[in-house]
C-alpha positions as CSV (number, residue, x, y, z in Angstrom):
1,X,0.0,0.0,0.0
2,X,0.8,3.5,-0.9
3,X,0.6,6.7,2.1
4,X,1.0,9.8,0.0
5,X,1.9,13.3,1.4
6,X,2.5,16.5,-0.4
7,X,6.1,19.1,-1.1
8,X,6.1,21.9,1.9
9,X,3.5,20.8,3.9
10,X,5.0,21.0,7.4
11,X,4.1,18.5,10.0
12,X,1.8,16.5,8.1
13,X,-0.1,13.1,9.7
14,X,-2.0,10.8,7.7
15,X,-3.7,7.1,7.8
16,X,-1.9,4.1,7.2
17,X,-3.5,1.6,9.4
18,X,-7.2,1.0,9.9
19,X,-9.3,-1.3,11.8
20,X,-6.6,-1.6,14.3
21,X,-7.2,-3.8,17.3
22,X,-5.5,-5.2,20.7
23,X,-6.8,-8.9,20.3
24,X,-9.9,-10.8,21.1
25,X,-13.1,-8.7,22.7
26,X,-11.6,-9.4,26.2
27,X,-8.1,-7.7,25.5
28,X,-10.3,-4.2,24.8
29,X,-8.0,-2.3,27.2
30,X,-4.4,-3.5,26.4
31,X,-2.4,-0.8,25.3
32,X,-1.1,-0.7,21.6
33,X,1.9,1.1,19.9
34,X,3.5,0.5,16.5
35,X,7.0,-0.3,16.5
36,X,9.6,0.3,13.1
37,X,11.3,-2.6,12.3
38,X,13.3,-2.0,9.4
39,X,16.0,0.4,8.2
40,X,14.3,3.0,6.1
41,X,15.0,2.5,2.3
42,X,14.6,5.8,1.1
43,X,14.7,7.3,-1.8
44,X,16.6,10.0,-2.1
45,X,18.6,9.6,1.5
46,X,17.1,9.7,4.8
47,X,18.6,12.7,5.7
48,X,17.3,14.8,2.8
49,X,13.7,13.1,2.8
50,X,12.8,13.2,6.7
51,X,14.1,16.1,9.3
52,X,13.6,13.3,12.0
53,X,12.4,9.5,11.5
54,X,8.1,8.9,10.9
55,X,6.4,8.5,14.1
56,X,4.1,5.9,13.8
57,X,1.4,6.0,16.5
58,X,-2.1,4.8,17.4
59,X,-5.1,7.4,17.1
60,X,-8.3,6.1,19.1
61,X,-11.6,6.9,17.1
62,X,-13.9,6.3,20.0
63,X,-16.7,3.4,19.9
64,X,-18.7,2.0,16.6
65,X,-22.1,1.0,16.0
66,X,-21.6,-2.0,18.1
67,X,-19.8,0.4,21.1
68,X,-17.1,-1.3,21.0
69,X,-14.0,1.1,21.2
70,X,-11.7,1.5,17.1
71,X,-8.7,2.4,16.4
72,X,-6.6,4.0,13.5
73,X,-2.6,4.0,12.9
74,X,-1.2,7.4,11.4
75,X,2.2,8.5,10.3
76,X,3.5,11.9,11.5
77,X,6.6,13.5,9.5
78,X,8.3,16.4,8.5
79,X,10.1,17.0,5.5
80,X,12.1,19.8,4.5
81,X,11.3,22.2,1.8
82,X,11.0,21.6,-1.6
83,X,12.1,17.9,-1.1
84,X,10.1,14.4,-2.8
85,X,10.6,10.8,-2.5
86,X,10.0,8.0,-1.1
87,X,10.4,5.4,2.0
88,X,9.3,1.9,2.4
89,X,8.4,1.6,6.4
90,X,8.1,-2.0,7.9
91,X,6.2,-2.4,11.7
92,X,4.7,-4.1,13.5
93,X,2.1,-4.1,16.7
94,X,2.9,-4.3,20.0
95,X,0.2,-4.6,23.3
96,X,1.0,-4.5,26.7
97,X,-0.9,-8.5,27.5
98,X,1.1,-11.3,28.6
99,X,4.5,-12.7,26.6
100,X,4.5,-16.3,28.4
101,X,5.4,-18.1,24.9
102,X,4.7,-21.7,26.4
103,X,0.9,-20.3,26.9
104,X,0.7,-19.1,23.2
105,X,0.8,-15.8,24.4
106,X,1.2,-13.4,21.4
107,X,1.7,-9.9,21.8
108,X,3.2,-8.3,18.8
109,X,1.2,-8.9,15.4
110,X,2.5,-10.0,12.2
111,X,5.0,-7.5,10.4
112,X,3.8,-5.2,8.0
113,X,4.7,-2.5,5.6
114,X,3.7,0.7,3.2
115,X,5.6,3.2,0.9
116,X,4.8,6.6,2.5
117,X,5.7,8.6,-0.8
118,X,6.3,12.8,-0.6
119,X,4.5,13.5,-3.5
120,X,4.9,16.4,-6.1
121,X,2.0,19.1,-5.3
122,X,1.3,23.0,-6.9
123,X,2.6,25.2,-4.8
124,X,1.1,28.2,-3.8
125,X,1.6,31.6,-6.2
126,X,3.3,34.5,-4.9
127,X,3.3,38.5,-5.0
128,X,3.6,41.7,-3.0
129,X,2.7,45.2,-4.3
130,X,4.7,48.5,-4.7
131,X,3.0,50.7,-2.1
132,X,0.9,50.3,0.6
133,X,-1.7,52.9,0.2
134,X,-3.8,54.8,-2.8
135,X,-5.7,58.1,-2.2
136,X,-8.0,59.4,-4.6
137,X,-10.8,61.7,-4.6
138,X,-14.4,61.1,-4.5
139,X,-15.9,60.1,-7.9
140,X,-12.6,60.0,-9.7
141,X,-13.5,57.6,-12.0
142,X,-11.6,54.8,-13.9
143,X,-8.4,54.3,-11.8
144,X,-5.0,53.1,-13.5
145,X,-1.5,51.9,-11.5
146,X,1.1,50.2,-13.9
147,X,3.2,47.5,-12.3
148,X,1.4,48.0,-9.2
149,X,1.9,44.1,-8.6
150,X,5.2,42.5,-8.8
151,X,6.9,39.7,-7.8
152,X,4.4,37.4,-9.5
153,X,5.4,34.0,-9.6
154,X,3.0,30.7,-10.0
155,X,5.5,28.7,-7.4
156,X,8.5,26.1,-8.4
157,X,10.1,26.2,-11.8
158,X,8.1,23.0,-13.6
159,X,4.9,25.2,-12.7
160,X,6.2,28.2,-14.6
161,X,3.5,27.3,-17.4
162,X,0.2,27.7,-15.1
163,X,-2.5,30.6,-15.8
164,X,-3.0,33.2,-12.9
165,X,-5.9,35.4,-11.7
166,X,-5.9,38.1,-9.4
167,X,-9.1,37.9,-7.2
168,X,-10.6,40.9,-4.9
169,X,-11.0,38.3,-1.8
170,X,-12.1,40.9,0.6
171,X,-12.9,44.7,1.3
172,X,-12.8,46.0,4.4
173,X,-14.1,49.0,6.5
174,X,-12.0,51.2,7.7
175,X,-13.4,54.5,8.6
176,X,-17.0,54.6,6.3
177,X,-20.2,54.8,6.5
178,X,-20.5,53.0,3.0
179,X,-21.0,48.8,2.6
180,X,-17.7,48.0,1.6
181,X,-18.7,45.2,-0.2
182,X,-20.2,47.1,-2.9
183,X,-17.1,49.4,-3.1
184,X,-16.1,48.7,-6.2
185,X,-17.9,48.6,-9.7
186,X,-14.8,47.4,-11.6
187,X,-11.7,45.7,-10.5
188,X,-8.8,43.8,-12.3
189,X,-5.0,43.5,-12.0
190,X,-3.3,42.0,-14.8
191,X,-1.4,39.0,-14.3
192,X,1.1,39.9,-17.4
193,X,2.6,42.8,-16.1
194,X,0.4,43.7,-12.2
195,X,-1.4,46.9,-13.7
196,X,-4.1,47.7,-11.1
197,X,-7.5,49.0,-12.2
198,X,-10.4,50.2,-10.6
199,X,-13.5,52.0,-10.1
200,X,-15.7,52.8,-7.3
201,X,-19.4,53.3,-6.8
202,X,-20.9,56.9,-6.9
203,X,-20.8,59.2,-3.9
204,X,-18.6,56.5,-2.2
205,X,-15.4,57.8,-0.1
206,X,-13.7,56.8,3.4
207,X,-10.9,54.4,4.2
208,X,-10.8,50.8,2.9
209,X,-8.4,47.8,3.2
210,X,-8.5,45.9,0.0
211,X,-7.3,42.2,0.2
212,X,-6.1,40.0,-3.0
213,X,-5.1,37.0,-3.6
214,X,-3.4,35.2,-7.2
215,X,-4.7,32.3,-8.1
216,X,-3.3,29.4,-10.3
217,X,-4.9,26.0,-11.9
218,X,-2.6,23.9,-10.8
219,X,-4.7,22.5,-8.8
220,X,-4.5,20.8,-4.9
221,X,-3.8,17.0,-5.1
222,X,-1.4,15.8,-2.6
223,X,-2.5,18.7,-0.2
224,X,-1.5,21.4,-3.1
225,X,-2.2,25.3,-2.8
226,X,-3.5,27.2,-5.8
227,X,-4.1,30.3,-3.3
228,X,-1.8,32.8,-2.7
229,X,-1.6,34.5,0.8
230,X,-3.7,37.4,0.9
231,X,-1.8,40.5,0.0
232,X,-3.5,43.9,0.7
233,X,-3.8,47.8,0.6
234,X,-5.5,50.9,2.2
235,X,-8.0,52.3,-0.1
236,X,-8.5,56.4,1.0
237,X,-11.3,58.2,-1.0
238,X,-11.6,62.2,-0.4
239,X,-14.9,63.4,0.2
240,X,-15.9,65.5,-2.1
241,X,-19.8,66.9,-1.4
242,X,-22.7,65.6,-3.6
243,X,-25.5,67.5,-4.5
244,X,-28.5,66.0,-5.6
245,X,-30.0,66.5,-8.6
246,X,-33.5,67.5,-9.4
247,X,-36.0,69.1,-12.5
248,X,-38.4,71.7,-13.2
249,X,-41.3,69.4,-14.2
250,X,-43.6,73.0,-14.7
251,X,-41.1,75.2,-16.4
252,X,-43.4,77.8,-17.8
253,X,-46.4,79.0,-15.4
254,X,-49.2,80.7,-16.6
255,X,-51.8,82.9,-14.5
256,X,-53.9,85.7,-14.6
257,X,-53.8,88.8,-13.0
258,X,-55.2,89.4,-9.7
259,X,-57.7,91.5,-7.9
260,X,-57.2,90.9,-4.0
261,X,-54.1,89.4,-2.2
262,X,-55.0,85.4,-2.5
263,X,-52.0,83.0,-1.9
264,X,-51.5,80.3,-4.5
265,X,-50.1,76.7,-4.0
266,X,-48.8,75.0,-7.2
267,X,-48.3,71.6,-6.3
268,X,-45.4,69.5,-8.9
269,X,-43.3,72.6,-10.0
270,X,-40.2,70.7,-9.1
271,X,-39.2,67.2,-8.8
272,X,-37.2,64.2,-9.1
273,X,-35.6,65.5,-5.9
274,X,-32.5,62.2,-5.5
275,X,-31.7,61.4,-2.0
276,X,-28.3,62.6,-0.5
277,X,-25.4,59.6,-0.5
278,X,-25.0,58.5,3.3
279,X,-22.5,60.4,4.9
280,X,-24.5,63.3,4.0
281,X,-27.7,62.4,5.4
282,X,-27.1,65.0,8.2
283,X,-27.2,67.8,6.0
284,X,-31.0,69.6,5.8
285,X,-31.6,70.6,1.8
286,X,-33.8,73.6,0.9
287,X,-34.4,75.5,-2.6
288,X,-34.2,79.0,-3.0
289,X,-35.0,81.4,-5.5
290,X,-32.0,83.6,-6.2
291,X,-32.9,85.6,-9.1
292,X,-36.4,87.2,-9.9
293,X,-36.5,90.0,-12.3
294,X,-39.9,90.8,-11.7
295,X,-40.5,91.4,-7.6
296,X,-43.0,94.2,-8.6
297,X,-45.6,90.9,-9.5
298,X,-45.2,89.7,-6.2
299,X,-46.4,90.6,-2.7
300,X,-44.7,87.4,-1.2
301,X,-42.6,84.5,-2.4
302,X,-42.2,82.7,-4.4
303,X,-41.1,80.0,-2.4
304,X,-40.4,75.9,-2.8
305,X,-40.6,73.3,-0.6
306,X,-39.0,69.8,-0.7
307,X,-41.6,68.4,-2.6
308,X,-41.7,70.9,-5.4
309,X,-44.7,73.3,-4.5
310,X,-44.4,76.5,-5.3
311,X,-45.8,79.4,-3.1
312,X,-46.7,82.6,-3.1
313,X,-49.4,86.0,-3.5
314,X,-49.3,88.1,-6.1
315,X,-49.3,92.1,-6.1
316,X,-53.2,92.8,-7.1
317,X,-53.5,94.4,-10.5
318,X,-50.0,94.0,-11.7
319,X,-49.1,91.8,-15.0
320,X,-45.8,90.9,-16.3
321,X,-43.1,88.4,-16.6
322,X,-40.8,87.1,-13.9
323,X,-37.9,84.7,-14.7
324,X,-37.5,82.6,-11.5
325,X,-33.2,80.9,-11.3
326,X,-33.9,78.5,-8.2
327,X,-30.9,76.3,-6.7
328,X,-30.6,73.7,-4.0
329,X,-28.4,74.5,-0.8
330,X,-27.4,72.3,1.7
331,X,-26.9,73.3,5.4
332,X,-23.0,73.1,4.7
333,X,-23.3,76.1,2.1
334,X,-23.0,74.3,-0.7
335,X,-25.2,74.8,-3.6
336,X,-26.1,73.5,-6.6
337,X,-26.5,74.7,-10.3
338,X,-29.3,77.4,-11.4
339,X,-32.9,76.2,-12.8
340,X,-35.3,78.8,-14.0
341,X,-38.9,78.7,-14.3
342,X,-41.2,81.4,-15.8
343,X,-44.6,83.0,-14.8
344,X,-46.5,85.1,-17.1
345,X,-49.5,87.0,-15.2
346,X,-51.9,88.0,-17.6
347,X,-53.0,91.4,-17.6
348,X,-57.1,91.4,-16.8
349,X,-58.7,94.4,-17.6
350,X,-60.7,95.9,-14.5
351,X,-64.0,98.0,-15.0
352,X,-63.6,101.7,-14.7
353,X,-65.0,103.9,-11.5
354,X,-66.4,107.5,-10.7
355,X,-68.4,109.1,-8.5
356,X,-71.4,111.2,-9.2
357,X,-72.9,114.7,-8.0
358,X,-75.8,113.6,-6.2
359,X,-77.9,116.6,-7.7
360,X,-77.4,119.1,-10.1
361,X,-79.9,122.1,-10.7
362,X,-80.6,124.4,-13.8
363,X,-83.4,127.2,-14.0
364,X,-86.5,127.0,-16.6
365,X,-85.9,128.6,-19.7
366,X,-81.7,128.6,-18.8
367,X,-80.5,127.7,-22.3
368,X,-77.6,125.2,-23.1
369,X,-76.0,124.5,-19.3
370,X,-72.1,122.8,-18.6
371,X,-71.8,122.0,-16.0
372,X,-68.1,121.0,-14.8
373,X,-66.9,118.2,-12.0
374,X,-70.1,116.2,-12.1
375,X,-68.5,113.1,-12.6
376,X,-65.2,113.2,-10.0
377,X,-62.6,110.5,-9.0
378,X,-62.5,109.3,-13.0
379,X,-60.9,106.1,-13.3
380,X,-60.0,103.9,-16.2
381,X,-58.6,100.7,-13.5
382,X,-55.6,100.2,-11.9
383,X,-52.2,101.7,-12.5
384,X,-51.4,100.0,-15.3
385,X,-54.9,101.0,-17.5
386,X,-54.7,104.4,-17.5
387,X,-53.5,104.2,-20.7
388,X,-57.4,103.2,-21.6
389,X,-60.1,105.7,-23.0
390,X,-63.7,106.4,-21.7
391,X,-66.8,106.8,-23.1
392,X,-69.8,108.1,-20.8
393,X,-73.7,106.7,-21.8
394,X,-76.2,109.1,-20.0
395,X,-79.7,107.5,-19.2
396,X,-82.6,109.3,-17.9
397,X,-85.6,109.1,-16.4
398,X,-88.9,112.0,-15.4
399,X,-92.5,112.4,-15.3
400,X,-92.5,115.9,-17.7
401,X,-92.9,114.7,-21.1
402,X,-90.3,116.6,-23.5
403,X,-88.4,117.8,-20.7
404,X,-84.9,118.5,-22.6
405,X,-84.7,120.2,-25.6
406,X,-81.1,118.6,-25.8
407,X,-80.6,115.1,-23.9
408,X,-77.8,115.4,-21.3
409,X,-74.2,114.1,-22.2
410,X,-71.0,113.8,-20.6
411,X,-67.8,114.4,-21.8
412,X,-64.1,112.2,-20.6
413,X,-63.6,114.7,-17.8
414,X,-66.7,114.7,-16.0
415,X,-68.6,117.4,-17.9
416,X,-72.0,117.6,-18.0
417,X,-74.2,118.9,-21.1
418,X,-77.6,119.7,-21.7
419,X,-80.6,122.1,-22.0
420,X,-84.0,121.8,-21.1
421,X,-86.5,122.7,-23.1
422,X,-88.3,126.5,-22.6
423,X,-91.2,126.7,-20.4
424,X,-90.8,123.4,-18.8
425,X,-89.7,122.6,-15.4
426,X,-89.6,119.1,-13.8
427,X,-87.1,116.4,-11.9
428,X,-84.7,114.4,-14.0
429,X,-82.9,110.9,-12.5
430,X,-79.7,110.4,-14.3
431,X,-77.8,107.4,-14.4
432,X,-74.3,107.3,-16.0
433,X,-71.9,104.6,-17.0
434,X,-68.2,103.9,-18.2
435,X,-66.8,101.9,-20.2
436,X,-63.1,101.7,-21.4
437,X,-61.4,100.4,-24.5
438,X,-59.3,97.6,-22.6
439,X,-61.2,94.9,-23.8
């Protein structure tokens, strides 16, 4: 039979021996030990193949089905580094029951043998890298380091003609509030020449340890290593500030003028508000409108919450346009780019006013009468109609049939014309309107 152990592998113990017993069911508890018998025929020499002579001992493996108490026999050894062969190792089994020959006492068992055989394994690949620690900023994108792994070697000489991978084995925290596990969204480093590249996950920055390992296909019979030792470096990412995005989902706002002071709530002016990355999560966001060219339009506001509603009264009677640039801000200071929205207030054209004399007089047989100021306090609207023109429509009422001889009229200042016919005398009622050209 055949034991086979592997190149480099320390102290290394494995089975040679099973179903191992003392004797019959009644010798249970004699002790047992393996005993060499034989010079070691090695192959090469002892001295290069062992550091001390195989220990052969007994290994106990506790009771089987039955409960009855089994044993195993294992070779322990050492061999230096780097060094195969072979050794042919004879034994036998000794107890600790009776020797009296002349009974048949029998306490050694027959001899026995096996070629424990150091085999050829794959030995584990190797490398270091050039520095121990990368800083970049925050979002810095695509990362490249020529070279940045060296030393690479797939083990012993015959395995010169394996293939290697570099693997990203681990990442570890170091002082972030990010899941280091999802640091990176690209990672390689060439096996041909060690060039490092890497990039990381939006808004991501702290201090990471980055372990790597090279990996072969050599394979692991006969207790071979295809694994590199883990080889690693710190990872520090700058914070830079993020600002999140957003859009004016009502860029152009359209309203008509008002006539009182009346607040108005536009709901869905802004959105697609993005959430701030984690380390940021502190920080309180607001919007603020930092350019207006048209204040005159408004009596308050305009103002934006969180959720994109716009707020605000507007100054009654006045039309125009206002250009609105509106930006985030974060409690820090920092701000974001400028958005503009428009609002167009439509100019709606108010009814004019005046106020009437409450009575005029004239005397019977007078003639043609102007009378000034009878119509005071003329106006065509607000401020911004008095561009408009009037016209005056005179209605009348009395009981004195053919009381003017000229129906009564008023002029665009107030003026009051008329004459009543000769030899008649009477009341009048008189009711006067305006109306302007503003539409």
């Amino acid at each position: 039979p055949q034991v086979n152990g592997g190149r480099d592998q320390a102290v290394q113990s494995l089975v040679f021996a099973r179903m191992v017993s003392p004797g019959a069911y009644n010798e249970l508890d004699q002790s047992i030990s393996f005993v060499l018998t034989n010079e070691l025929q090695l192959n090469p020499t002892p001295s290069n193949l062992f550091l001390a002579t195989p220990n052969l001992t007994v290994v106990s493996l506790g009771p089987n089905a039955d409960g009855l108490e089994e044993w195993e026999g294992r070779v322990v050894w050492e061999s230096p580094p780097g060094v195969t062969g072979s050794a042919t190792l004879e034994f036998v089994l000794v107890d600790d029951g009776p020797t009296d020959s002349a009974r048949g006492d029998q306490s050694q068992s027959e001899p026995g043998m096996f070629e424990l055989i150091v085999q050829v394994n794959n030995a584990p690949p190797r490398f270091s890298f050039v520095q121990s620690t990368i800083e970049i900023p925050e979002d810095a994108g695509m990362q490249v380091f020529p070279n940045f792994a060296t030393g690479i070697n797939p083990g012993y000489p015959n395995e010169a003609g394996q293939a290697l991978t570099f693997v990203l084995s681990e990442v570890v925290s170091l002082d972030t509030v990010f899941d280091p596990s999802l640091l990176f969204t690209q990672f390689n480093i060439s096996a041909e020449d060690g060039t490092l590249q890497f990039d990381t996950e939006v808004n991501y920055n702290g201090a990471y340890q980055v372990f790597v390992q090279l990996v072969d296909d050599g394979g692991t019979e006969f207790f071979g290593t295809n694994v590199s030792d883990a080889q690693n470096f710190t990872l520090i990412i700058s914070a830079n500030g993020t600002m999140p995005t957003w859009a004016v989902l009502q860029r152009d706002i359209m309203l008509l003028e008002q006539r009182a002071l009346v607040e108005e709530v536009l709901d869905g002016v802004l959105g697609n508000l993005s959430a701030l990355p984690e380390d940021e999560r502190d920080q309180q966001l607001s919007f603020l409108v930092v350019e207006n060219n048209a204040t005159f339009l408004f009596v308050q506001g305009p103002d934006f919450d969180l959720k994109g509603t716009m707020r605000f009264v507007l100054n009654p009677h006045r039309s125009g346009f206002a250009l609105l640039g509106i930006r985030l801000e974060k409690s820090n200071g920092e701000v974001g780019e400028i958005q503009y929205v428009t609002v167009s207030v439509a100019q709606v054209n108010d009814a004019p006013t005046l106020t009437l004399r409450s009575m005029i007089a004239s005397l019977e047989s007078a003639g043609p009468e102007t009378l000034l100021d009878v119509a005071r306090e003329i106006l065509t609207g607000p401020p911004d109609e008095d561009w408009q023109r009037l016209t005056f429509t005179v209605r009348f009422n009395t009981s004195v049939s053919g009381l003017f001889a000229s129906a009564p009229q008023m002029d665009p200042q107030g003026t009051l014309r008329f004459e009543v016919t000769p030899e008649l005398h009477g009341e009048a009622l008189l009711w006067v309107s305006a109306a302007d050209d503003g539409g």
